[in-house]
N, C-alpha and C positions, 0 to 999 in steps of 0.2 A: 460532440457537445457544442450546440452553436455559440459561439460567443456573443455576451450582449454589448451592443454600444454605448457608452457611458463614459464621463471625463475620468481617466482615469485617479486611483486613490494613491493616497502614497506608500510604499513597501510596508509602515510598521501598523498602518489602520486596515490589512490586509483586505481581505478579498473577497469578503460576503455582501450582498447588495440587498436592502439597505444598510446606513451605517446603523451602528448598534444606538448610539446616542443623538437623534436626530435634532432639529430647532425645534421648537414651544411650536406643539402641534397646533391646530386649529381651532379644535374643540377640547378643553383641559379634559383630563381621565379623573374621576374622583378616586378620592384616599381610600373608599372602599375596594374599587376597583384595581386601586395599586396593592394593598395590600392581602390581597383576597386569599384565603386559606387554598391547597393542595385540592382539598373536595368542592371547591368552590370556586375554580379558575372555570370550568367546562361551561357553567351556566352564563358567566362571564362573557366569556366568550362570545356564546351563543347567543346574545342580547347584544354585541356589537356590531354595528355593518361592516360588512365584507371590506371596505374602502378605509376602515379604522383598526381591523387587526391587527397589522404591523405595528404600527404605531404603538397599541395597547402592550403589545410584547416587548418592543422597543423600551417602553415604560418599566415593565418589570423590569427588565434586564439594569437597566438605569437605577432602579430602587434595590439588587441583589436580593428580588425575590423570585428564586432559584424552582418553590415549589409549585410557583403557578408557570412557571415556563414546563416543567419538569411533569406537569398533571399534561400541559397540552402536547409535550413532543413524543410521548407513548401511543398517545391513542388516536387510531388509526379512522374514526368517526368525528376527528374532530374537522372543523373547517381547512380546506388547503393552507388557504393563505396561512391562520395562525399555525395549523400545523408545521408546515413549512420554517418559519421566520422560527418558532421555537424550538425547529430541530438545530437551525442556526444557531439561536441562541444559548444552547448547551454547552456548545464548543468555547461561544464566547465566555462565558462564566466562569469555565474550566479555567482557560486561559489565564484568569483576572484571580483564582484561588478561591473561588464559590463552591462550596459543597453540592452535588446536588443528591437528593432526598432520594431513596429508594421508595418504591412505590409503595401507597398505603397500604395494611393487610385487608380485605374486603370482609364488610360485617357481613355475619353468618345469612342476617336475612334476604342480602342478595345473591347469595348463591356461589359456592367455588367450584369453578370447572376442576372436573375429574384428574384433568392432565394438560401440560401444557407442551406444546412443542418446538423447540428453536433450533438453530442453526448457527457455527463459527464457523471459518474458516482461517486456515494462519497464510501468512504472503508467500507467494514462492518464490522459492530459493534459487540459485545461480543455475540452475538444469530443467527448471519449470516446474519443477515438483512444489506440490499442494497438498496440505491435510485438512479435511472438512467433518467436519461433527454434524450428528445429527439427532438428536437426544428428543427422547417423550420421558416427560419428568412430570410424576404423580404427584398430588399433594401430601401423598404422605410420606414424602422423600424418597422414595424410590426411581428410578430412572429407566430407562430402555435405551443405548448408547450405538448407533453404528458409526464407525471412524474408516474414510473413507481416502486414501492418499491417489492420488491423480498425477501424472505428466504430462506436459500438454503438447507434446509429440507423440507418448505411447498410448495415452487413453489411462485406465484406472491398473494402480499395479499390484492393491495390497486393500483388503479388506477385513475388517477386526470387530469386532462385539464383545457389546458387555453391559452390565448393570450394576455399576457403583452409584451408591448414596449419592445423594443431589449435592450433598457438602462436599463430596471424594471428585466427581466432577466436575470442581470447582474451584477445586485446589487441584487438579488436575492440569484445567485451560490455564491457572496462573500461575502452573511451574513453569511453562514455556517461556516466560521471562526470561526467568535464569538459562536455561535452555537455546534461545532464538533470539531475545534484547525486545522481544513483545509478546504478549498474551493475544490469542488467537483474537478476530475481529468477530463481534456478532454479523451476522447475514441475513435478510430476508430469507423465508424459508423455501419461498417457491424459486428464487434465483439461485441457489445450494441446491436445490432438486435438478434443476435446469441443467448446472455445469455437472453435476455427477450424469447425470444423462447424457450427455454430450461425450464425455468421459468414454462412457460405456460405449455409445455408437460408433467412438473410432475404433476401440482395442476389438471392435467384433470387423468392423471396416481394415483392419490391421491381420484377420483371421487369428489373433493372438486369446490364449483362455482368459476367459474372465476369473477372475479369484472366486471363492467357493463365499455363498452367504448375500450374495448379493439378492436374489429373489424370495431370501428369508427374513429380508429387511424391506419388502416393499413397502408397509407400512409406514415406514419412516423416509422410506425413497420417493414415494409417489409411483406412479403410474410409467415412470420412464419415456414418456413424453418429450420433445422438444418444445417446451412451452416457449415463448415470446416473452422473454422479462429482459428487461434494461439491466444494466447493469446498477447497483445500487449508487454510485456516486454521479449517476445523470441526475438524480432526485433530490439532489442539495443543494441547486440553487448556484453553485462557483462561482466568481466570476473570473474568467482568463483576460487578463489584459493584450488587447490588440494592437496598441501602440509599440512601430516596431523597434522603438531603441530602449522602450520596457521590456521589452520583451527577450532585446539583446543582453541586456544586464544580466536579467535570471539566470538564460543561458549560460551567460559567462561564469557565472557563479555555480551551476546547474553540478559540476564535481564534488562539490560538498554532502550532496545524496548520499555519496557512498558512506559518510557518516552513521546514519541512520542504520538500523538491524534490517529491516528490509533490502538494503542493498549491499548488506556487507559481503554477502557470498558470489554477487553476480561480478562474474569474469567470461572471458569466450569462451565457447567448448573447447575439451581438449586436444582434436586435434588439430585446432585454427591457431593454438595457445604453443603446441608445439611447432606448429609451422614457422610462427613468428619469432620465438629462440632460435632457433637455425638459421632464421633469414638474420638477424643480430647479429649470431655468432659469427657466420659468412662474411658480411660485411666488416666490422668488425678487425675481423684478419686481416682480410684484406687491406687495410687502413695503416697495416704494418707492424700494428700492435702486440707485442709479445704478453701472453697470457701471464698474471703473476708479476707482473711489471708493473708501475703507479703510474699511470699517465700524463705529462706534464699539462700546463696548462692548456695548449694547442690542440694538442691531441685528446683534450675532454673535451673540449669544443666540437673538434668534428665526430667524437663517439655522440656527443650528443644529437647533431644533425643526422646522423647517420641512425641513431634509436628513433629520433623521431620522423624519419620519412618511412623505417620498416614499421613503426607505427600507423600512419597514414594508410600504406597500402593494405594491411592489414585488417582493418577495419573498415574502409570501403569495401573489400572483398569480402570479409565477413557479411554486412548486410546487403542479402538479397532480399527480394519481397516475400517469400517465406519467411526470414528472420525478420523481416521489417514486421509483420502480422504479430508473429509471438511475440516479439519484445514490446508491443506495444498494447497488449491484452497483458502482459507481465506489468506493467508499470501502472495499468491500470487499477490491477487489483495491489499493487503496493501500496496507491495511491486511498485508496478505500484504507486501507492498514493504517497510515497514517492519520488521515481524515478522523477515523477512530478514538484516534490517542490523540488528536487535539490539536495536531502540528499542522495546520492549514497551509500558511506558506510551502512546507513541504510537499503538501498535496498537490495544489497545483503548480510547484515546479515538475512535481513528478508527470502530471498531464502536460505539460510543455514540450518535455523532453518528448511524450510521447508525438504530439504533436511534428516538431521538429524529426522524427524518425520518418514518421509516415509521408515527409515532404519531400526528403532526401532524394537527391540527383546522384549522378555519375559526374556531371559538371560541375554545379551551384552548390550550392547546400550538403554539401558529400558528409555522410554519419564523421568522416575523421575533425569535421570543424564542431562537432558539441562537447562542448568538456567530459558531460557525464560518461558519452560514451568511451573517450581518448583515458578516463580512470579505469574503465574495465581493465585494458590493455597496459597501463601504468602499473594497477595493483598486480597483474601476471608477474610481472618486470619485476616486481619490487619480491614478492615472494622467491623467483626464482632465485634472485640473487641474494636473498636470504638463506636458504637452504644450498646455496653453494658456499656462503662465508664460513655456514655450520659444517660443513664436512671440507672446508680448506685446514692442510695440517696447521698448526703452531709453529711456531721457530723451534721450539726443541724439537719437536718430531720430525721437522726438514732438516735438521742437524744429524737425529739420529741416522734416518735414511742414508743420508751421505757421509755416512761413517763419523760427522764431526764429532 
């Protein structure tokens, strides 16, 4: 995603370009115009020059009316520009506690299409796994569902169908809440056709079986194609700030991702995860340290130095330029999951990170100097020495053993 040049803004007027609330445009917007009803933004629109649609969105956003932003960020025949700025401004609104309007029901005399078809996908998890929907939903509540789970080393591993009620599918994507800490993301439908394609051409490239059902769903797969689609979060406009000691900030910060449900599960594979306990435990010892002994304050000192250089090499070894690829198509679709739910800052720290992956040296820049990545390898740490506390005896039980 090119970054654009611009002075940069400050962390909390975040990162969409224009600002939402600009100076006393050029030409005033009349009250009509600002207040213009949900069926009545499009013609609006279309009566503004191209050089004035920001602006007019800008406007709404500034009056918190949510429904004329909300008419033009659905439809896909509307002008780029406003298009664009009012897919912006959705997020922005959210942000600020703006309802926005679900879409009007369409009067009978223009016609309701038969069926409608969309696409979620939820973020993947700490092993690259992905579950993507792909739903033809009738108007008369009825659905058509294939749910498609993906790896993005093995290809597609599990395919499933079905046809619950449009309401049941719906309370379906928003159990994943509870479930995951997010409700799967909407998708463009031909960029979900794309990655399940892609999916398929390795697990056949893999000579591994495809799951049964998959050619009983073309319908709702497409063609299986490698079509050419962007990834959905090239299409919003972001801006990355390129100023390098903004940029060092984030990063510095950039460990707090792990907050987020999208990054709660990612840790290194397992067995780079148990390399690195051993290489601890080794050292460690070596350090003189008897196990079961409280370390005084000297000696946490150097267990600490000593976690954090098995740290270090860890994680530079870890990423090669295969895992530099994945983890940075992983971050991206996080990064979309976020974008989603309104967390913008989030989003583009999560493009940073990816950024910063993809520059990494063996010298300079080595994966072990970005926070986010030194959490993956933290949160190992922290787990394992959890589930050793848990299975260390008690004092009575060290007593019983030794006869006390």
């Amino acid at each position: 995603m090119a970054a654009k040049k611009k002075t940069e803004p400050t962390a909390s007027e975040a990162l969409h370009h224009p600002p939402v609330e600009p100076a006393t445009p050029l030409h005033a917007i009349d009250d009509a115009a600002l207040n213009v009803s949900y069926e009545g933004a499009f013609d609006v629109v279309q009566k503004t020059p191209e050089d004035r649609q920001e602006a007019l969105v800008q406007a709404w956003v500034a009056h918190r009316n949510a429904a004329a932003v909300a008419a033009i960020a659905i439809r896909d025949d509307a002008p780029a520009v406003a298009r664009k700025a009012s897919r912006r401004a959705i997020n922005v609104l959210k942000s600020r506690g703006v309802a926005i309007p679900d879409r009007p029901k369409v009067v009978a005399t223009l016609g309701k299409p038969a069926f409608t078809i969309e696409a979620r996908a939820l973020f993947p998890d700490g092993r690259g796994a992905q579950i993507w929907w792909i739903a033809k939903i009738a108007n008369t509540g009825g659905t058509d569902v294939v749910e498609v789970t993906t790896v993005d080393r093995q290809g597609i591993v599990q395919v499933n169908r079905g046809n619950p009620s449009a309401g049941n599918l719906r309370q379906l994507w928003a159990g994943w809440v509870a479930r995951a800490g997010r409700a799967p993301s909407e998708m463009p439908l031909e960029y979900a056709r794309k990655r399940i394609a892609e999916a398929r051409a390795m697990t056949i490239a893999r000579k591994a079986v495809l799951p049964m059902g998959l050619d009983a769903a073309r319908e709702l797969l497409g063609d299986g194609l490698l079509a050419k689609v962007a990834h959905p979060i090239e299409g919003e406009d972001l801006v990355l700030p390129t100023d390098e000691a903004a940029v060092k900030a984030r990063m510095e910060r950039s460990m707090h991702l792990h907050e987020e449900p999208e990054y709660a599960s990612w840790m290194p594979d397992d067995a780079a995860g148990v390399a690195l306990l051993q290489s601890i435990n080794e050292r460690v010892q070596a350090l003189g340290i008897m196990p079961g002994i409280s370390p005084d304050e000297e000696q946490q000192k150097q267990i600490d130095t000593t976690v954090n250089e098995a740290i270090d090499e860890a994680a530079n070894a870890y990423f090669d330029d295969d895992r530099k690829k994945l983890y940075v198509a992983r971050l991206r679709d996080a990064a979309w999951s976020l974008y989603q739910a309104g967390l913008i800052d989030r989003a583009v720290d999560s493009l940073l990170v990816g950024q910063a992956i993809e520059k990494a040296g063996v010298i300079s820049d080595r994966p072990s100097e970005i926070p986010f990545i030194r959490g993956m390898f933290v949160k190992l740490i922290a787990i394992a020495q959890q589930r050793a506390s848990a299975m260390a005896p008690t004092g009575t039980e060290e007593a019983e053993r030794l006869g006390g």
